[in-house]
VEXMIVO-301529 format. One record per residue (C-alpha): residue number from 1; x, y negated, z; residue in one letter. Coordinates in pm, 1 decimal. Example, Ala and Ser with C-alpha at 12.3 -4.5 7.8 and 13.67 -1.06 7.14 Angstrom:
<atoms>
+-----+----------+----------+----------+------+
:  nr :        x :        y :        z : rest :
+-----+----------+----------+----------+------+
:   1 :   1230.0 :    450.0 :    780.0 :    A :
:   2 :   1367.0 :    106.0 :    714.0 :    S :
+-----+----------+----------+----------+------+
</atoms>
This chain:
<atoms>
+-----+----------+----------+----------+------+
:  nr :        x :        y :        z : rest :
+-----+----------+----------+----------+------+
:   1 :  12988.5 :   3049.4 :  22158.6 :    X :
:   2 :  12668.9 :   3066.5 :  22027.4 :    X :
:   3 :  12534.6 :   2770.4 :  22125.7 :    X :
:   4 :  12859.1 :   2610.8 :  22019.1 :    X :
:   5 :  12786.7 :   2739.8 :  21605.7 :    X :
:   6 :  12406.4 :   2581.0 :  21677.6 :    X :
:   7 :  12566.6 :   2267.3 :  21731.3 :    X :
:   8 :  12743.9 :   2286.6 :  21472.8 :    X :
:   9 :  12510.5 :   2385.2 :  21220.5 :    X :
:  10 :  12236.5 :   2099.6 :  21398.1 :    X :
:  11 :  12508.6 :   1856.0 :  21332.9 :    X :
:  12 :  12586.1 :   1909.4 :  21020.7 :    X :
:  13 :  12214.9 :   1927.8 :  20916.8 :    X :
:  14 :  12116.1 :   1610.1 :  21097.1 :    X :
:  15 :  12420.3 :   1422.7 :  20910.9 :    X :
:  16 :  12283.1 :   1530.3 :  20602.2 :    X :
:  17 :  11905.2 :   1440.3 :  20660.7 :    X :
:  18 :  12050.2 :   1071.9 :  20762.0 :    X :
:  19 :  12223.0 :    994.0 :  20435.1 :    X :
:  20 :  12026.7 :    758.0 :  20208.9 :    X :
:  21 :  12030.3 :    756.0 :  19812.6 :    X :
:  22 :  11952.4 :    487.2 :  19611.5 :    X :
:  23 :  11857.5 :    477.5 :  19271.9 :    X :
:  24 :  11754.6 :    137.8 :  19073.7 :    X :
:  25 :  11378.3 :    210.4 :  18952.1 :    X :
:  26 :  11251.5 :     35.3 :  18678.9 :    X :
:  27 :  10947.4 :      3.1 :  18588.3 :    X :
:  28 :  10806.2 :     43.9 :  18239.2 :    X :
:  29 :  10709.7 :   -253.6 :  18060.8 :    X :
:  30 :  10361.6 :   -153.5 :  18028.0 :    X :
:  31 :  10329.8 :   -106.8 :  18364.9 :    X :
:  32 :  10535.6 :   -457.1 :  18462.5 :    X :
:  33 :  10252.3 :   -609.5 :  18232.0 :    X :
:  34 :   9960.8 :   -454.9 :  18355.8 :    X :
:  35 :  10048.8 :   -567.8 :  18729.7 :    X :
:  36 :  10053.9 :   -881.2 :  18613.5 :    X :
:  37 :   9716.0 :   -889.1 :  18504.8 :    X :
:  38 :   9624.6 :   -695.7 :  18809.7 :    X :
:  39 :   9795.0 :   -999.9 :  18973.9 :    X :
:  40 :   9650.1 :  -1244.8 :  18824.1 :    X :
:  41 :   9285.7 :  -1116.0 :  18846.5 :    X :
:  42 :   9314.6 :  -1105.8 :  19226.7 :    X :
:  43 :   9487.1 :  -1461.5 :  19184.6 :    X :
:  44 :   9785.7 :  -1308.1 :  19410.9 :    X :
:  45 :  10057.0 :  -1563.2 :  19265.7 :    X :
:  46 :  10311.8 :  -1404.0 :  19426.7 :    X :
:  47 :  10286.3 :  -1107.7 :  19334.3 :    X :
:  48 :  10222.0 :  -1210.2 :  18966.3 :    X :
:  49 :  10516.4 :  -1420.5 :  18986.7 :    X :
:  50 :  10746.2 :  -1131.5 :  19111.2 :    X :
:  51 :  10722.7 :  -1006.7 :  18808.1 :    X :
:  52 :  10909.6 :  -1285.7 :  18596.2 :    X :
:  53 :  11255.1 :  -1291.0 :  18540.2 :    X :
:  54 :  11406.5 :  -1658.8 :  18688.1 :    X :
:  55 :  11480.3 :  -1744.6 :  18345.8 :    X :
:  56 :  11138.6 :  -1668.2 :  18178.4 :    X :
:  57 :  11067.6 :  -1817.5 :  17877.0 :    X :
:  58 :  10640.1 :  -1883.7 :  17821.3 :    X :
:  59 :  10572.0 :  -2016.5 :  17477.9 :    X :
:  60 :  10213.9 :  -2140.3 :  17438.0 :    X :
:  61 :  10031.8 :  -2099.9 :  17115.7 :    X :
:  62 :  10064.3 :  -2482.8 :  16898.7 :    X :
:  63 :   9693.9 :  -2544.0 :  17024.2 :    X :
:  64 :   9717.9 :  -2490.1 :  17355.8 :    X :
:  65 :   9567.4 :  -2728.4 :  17604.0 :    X :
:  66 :   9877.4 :  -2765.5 :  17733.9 :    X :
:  67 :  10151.4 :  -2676.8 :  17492.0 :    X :
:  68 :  10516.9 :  -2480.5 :  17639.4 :    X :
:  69 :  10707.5 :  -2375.8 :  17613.2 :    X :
:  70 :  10757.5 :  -2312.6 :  18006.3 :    X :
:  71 :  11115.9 :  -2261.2 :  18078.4 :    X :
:  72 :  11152.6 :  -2105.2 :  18408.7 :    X :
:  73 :  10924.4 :  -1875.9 :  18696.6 :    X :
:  74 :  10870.5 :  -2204.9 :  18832.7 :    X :
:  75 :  10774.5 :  -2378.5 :  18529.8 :    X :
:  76 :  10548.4 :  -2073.6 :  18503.2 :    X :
:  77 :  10394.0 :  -2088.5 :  18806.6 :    X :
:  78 :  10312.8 :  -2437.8 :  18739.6 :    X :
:  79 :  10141.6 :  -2348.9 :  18430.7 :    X :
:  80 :   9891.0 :  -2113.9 :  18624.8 :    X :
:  81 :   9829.2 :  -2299.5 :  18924.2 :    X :
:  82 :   9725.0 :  -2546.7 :  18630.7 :    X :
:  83 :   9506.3 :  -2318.6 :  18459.0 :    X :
:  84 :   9338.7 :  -2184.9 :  18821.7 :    X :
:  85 :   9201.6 :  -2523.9 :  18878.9 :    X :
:  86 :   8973.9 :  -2503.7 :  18591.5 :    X :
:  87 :   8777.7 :  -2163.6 :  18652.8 :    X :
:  88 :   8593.5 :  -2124.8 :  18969.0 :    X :
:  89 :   8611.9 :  -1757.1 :  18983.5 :    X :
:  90 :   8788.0 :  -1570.5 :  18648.6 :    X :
:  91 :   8936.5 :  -1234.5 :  18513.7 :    X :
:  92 :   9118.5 :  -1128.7 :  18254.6 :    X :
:  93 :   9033.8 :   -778.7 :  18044.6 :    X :
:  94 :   9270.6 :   -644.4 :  17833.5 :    X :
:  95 :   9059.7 :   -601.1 :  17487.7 :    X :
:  96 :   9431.3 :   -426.5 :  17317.6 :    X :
:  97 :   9730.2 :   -298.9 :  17512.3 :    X :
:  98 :  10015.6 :   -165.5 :  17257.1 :    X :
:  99 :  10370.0 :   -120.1 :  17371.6 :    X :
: 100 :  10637.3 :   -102.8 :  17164.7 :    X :
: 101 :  10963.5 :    -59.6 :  17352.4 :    X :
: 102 :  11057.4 :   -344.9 :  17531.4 :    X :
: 103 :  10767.9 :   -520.4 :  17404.5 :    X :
: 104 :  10385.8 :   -503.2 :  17506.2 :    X :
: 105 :  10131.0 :   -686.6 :  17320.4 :    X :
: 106 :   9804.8 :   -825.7 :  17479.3 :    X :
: 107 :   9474.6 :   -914.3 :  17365.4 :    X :
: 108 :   9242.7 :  -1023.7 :  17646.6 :    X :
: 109 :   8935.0 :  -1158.2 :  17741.6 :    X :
: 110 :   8956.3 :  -1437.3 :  17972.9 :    X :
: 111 :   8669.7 :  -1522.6 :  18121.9 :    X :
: 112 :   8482.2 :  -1684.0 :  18442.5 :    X :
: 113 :   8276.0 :  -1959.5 :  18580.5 :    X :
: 114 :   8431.9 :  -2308.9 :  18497.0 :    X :
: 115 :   8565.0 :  -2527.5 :  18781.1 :    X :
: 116 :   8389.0 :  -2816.1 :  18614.0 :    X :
: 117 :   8037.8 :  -2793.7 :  18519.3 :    X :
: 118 :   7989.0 :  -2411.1 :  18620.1 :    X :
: 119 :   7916.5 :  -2261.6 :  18280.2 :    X :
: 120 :   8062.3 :  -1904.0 :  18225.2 :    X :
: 121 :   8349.0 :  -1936.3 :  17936.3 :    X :
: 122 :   8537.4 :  -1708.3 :  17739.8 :    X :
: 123 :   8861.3 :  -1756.9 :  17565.2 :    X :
: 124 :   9057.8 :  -1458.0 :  17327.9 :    X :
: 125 :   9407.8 :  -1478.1 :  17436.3 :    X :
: 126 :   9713.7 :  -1250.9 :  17255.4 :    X :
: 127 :  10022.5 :  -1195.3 :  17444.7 :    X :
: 128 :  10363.9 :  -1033.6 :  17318.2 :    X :
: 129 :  10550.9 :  -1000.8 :  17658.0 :    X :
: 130 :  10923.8 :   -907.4 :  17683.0 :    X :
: 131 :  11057.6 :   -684.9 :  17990.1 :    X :
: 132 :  11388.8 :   -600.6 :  18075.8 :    X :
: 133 :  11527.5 :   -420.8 :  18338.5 :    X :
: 134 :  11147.7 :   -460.9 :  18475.9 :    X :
: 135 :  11082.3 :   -795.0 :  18479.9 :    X :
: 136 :  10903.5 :  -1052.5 :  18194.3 :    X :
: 137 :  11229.3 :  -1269.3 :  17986.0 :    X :
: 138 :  10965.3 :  -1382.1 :  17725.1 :    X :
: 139 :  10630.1 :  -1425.4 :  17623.0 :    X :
: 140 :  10492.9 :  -1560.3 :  17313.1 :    X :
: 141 :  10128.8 :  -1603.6 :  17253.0 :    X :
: 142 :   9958.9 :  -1587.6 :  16888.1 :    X :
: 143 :   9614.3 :  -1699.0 :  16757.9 :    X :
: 144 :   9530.0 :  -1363.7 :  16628.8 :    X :
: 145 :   9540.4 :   -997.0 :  16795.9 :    X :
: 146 :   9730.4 :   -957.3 :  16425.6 :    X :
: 147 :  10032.6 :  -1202.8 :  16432.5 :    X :
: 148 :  10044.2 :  -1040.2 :  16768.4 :    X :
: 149 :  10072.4 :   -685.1 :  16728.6 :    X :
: 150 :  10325.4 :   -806.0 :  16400.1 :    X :
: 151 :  10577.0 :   -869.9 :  16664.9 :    X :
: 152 :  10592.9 :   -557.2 :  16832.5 :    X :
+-----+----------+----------+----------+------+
</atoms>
């Protein structure tokens, strides 16, 4: 009999280890945003793309070598397998990192040996990305770290 209530009490311990909860986990959207950039400074497109919503919306600043906006993850994509083939090796370092509910803004320091004639470059870029649910919808970019941080 007492090896019977074991049993019983193994059972109904072993049914309860077994069970599996799931939760949706989001991730904040500073932390969507910064594995992006951690992303794209290993040049892991996959992972970077991951990140994007299907729908993204990427709208260049008006100067832009080659203006948006980029409607789409694939469309976005195509945008940075564009930009690759221009820098050798590259990085980006955030210079300004605010986040402001849904929104994080972006300054950065792109830099890196050009593709073409091999001379180290650096470009100022300013981001205002939009996350829901954990993933990019938007970004815009602006000329100044100030029109940027104005949209948060």
């Amino acid at each position: 009999h007492v090896a019977g209530r074991l049993l019983e009490l193994f059972e109904a311990v072993w049914s309860h280890s077994r069970r599996v909860y799931v939760q949706r986990v989001t991730a904040a959207p500073a932390e969507t945003v910064r594995a992006v950039m951690d992303a794209y400074n290993a040049r892991d497109m996959d992972a970077m793309m991951s990140r994007f919503r299907d729908d993204v919306v990427w709208h260049t600043t008006p100067g832009f070598l080659w203006p948006g906006p980029y409607r789409g993850r694939e469309a976005v994509r195509g945008l940075f397998e564009h930009w690759w083939q221009g820098w050798d090796t590259g990085s980006a370092d955030a210079t300004q990192f605010e986040s402001e509910g849904d929104r994080v803004m972006v300054s950065a320091d792109v830099h890196g040996r050009s593709a073409g004639d091999g001379l180290d470059v650096h470009v100022a870029l300013h981001w205002v990305f939009y996350v829901r649910d954990g993933l990019i919808e938007l970004v815009r970019a602006f000329e100044t770290p100030q029109e940027a941080r104005a949209e948060l």
